[in-house]
N, C-alpha and C positions, 0 to 999 in steps of 0.2 A: 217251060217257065214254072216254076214253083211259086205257090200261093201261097199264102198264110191265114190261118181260122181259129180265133180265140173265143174266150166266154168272157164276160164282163167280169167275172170273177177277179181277173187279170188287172182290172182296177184301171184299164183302155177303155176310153169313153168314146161312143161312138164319132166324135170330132175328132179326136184325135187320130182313129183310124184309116179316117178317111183321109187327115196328112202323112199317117206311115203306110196307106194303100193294100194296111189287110181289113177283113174281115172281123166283126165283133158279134157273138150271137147273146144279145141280153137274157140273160137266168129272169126268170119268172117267178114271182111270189104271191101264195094266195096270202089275202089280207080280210080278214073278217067274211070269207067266202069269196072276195072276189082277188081276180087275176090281175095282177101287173109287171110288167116289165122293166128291167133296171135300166135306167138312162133313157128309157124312153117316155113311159109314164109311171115311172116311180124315181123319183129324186134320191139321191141321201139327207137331204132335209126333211124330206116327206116320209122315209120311212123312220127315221129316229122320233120325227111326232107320235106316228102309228105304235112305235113300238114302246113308247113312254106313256101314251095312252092307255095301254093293258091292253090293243088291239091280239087278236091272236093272230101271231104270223108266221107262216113256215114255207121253209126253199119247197122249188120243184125242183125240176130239169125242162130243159128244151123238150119241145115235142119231136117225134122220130123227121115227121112230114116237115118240119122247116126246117132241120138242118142235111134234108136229102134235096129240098130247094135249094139250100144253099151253094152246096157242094154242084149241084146243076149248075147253076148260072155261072161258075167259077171254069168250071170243067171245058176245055174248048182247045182243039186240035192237041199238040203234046203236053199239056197243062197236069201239074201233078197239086193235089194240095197236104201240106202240114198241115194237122187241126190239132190245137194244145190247149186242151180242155181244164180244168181244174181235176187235184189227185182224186185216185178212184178210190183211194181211204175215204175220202170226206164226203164223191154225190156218186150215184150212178152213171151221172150223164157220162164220162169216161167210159165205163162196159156197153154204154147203149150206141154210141161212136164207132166202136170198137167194132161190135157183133153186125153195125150196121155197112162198112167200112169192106170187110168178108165179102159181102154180095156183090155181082155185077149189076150197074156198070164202073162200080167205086175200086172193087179189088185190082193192086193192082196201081189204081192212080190215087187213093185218100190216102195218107199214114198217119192215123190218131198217135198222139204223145205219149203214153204213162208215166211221167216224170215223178208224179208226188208232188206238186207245186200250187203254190196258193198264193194270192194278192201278188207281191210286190217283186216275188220272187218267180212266180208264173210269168207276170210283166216283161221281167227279165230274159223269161226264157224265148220267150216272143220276141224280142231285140236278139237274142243272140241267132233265131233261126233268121229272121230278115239282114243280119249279118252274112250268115251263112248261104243265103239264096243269093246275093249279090256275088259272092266269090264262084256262085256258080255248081255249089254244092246239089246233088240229089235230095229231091224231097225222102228218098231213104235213109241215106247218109245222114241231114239233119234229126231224123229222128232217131236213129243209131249215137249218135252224140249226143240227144237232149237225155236218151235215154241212159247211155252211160255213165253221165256228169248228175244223175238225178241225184244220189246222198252227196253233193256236195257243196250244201247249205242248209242255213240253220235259221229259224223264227224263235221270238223270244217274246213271250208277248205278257204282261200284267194288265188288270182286270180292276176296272173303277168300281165294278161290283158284285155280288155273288147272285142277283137275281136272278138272270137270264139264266145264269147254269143251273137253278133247283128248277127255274121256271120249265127249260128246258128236260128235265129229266135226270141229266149228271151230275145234279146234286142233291144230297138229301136235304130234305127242310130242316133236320133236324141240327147238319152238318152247316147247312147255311145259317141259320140262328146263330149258330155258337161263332160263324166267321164273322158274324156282321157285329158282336156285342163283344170280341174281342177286336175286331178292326183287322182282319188278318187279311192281307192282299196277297193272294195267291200268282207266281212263276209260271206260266204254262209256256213249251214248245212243242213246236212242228219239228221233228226231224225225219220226213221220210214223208207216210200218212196217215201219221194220229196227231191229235192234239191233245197232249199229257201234260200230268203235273209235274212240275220241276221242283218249285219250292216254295214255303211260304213264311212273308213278313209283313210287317205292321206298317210302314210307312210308303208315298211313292216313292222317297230319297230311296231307300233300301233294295226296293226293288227295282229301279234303274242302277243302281249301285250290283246286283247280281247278274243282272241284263248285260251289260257294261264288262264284266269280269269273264260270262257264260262265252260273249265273244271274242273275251282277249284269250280264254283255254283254247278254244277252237282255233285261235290265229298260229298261237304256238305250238298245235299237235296236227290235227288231222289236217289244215290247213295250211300248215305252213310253207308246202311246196309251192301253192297258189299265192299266197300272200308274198314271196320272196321271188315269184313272178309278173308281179304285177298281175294279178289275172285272179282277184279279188275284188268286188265292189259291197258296202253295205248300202241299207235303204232302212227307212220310215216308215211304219205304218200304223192310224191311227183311228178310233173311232170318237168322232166329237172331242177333239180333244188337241187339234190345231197347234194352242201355243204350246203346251206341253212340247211338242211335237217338235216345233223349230230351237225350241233349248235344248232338246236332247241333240238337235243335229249339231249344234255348236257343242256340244260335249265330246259326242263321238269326231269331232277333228281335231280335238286336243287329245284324246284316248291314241288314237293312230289315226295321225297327220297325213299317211303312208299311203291309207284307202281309201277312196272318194265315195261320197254320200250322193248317189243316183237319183232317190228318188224319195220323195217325203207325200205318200199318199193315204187316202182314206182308206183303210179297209174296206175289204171283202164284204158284201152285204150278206154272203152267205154265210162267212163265219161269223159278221154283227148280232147276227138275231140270236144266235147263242150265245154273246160274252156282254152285249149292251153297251152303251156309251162309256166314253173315260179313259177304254182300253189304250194303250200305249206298245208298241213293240219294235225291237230291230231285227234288223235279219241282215245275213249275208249270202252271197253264192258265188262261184266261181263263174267267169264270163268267158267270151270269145271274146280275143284280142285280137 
């Protein structure tokens, strides 16, 4: 029997895991010194207070000892488990999985993911392997697939504001100054495991207007085999920023009617703490049909 083993990153709340019957291991943040946990006690309303606060806040990773629990209590007569972590561009936790996975009694029965996938599209990947275990597929085979189908989606995300990125580090103050007093709303995408800049404009209009177009190239090139197989879904993903969020879904079904809109969820807290409230973004990736 094949397991399944996410990170909240995946934007799967512990309720809901517990009705698709995997596993969720909440990412951990320290907050003014101290430790919490996503979904269990740290909310997304609770950290967007902290983080609007000026509280100082930054991701961890799982510690090694609870996700070797995990995988314990999982592990039982032919039991093999998938763990699809968030990309190992953005945390560690992916190589500490990984290295930890090697060892007995795990080599062998754990196959950690490296897909490169984050929020909505990670989410994704995790339906497509609970897909894939019901046909009965090996926990090897599913991650021989997640890993092969890994560049075959894209995150498009604009930025309500430039704080969090000087705050964080990737951006200069000098470069944030000059964004904030011309109004400039910066393009960033995920495609793989970085999160770059794509482009930048002055309005939301504009940059869901490049968002919008960033997906229709990708529909028409690298995509197109998948999009003309049905076997294309986009999603939503959002920080404090809800209604934006359900107009844009109503956009993208007049964009292409063609592709169904899966999921309309909050971001990632991991990538929150660096981009801040307001953010907006689509993403696509190809599925298991």
């Amino acid at each position: 029997m094949v397991k399944i083993v996410t990170d909240s990153n995946s934007g799967i709340t512990q309720a809901e895991a517990k009705e698709l019957g995997i596993s969720v291991i909440p990412m951990p943040f320290l907050i003014d010194g101290e430790e919490y946990f996503e979904d269990l006690s740290l909310t997304q309303e609770a950290f967007y207070k902290h983080l609007e606060a000026n509280a100082s806040v930054s991701t961890s990773q799982p510690a090694v000892g609870s996700v070797a629990d995990l995988w314990d209590s999982l592990l039982d007569g032919d039991s093999e488990i998938v763990h699809i972590p968030m990309s190992s561009g953005l945390s560690e936790s992916c190589h500490t999985a990984q290295r930890l996975a090697q060892d007995p009694p795990y080599a062998g029965k754990v196959f950690v993911v490296d897909n490169q996938r984050i929020s909505v599209t990670q989410k994704q990947s995790v339906f497509d392997a609970i897909k894939l275990a019901e046909r009965e597929s090996s926990a090897a085979e599913i991650k021989e697939y997640l890993e092969r189908t890994k560049l075959d989606s894209s995150i498009y995300i604009t930025l309500g504001t430039l704080k969090y990125l000087k705050k964080g580090g990737r951006l200069t103050p000098a470069a944030a100054l000059i964004g904030t007093i011309l109004k400039i709303k910066p393009v960033l995408q995920i495609q793989g495991e970085k999160l770059d800049a794509f482009k930048k404009v002055q309005t939301l209009r504009q940059a869901k207007n490049v968002m919008l177009e960033a997906i229709r190239r990708d529909f028409t090139t690298r995509f197109k085999p998948f999009v003309d197989a049905g076997e294309m879904n986009l999603q939503i993903a959002h920080t404090e920023n809800a209604a934006e969020a359900a107009q844009l879904k109503e956009e993208l079904a007049v964009w292409f009617p063609n592709v169904p809109v899966t999921f309309v969820d909050p971001l990632s807290l991991s990538v929150s703490c660096h981009i801040g409230p307001g953010a907006l973004a689509i993403a696509c990736e190809r599925i298991v049909n």
